[in-house]
N, C-alpha and C positions, 0 to 999 in steps of 0.2 A: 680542381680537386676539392675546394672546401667547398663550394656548389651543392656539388655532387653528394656529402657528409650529410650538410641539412639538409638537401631533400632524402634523404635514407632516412633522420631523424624525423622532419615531420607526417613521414609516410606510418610510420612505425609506430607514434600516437596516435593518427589518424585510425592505424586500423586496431590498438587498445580500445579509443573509444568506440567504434566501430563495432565490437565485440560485447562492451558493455551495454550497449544499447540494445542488441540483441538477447542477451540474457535478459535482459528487464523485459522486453516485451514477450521471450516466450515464457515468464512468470505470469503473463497475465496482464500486466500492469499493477501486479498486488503489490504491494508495499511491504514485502521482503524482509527487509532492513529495519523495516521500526521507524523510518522517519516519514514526517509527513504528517499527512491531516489522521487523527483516531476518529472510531467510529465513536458514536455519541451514543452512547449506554441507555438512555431514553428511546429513544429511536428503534435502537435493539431489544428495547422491552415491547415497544406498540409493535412491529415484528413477529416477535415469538406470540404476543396474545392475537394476532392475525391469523395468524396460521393454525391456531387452538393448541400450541402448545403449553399455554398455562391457563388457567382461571381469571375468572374476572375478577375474582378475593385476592388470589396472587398475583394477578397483575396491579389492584389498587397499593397491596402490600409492599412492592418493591418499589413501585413510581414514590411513595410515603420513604419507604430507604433512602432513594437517590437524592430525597429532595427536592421532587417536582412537584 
C-alpha cells in the first residue's frame, strides 16, 4: 500500500515536469520568464543598422550612448 502512494506521488511530478517542459519548448525556447542570458544591446544595435533600419550617424550615436 505505501509502495503504491510513491509511485502515484513520483508519477504526479513526473508528469508536472513533463508539462513544464512542454510549455517552454512550445514558447520557442524564448526566455519567457526574464531569466537567463539578455540580449546584448550592442549586438542589437549592429542588427538594426544591418538591416538599414537606422543610420550610420545614428548608429555611431547610440554605440557613443552604450559606451562602446
Amino acid at each position: 500500500m505505501m509502495f503504491g502512494m510513491f509511485f502515484w506521488w513520483i508519477f504526479f511530478i513526473l508528469i508536472i515536469v513533463a508539462v513544464v517542459y512542454f510549455i517552454q519548448s512550445a514558447a520557442g525556447g524564448r526566455n519567457v520568464s526574464g531569466f537567463g542570458q539578455r540580449e546584448d544591446p550592442l549586438e542589437t544595435l549592429k542588427i538594426r543598422y544591418a538591416k538599414g533600419e537606422i543610420s550610420k550617424e545614428q548608429f555611431e550615436q547610440m554605440k557613443r550612448d552604450l559606451g562602446g
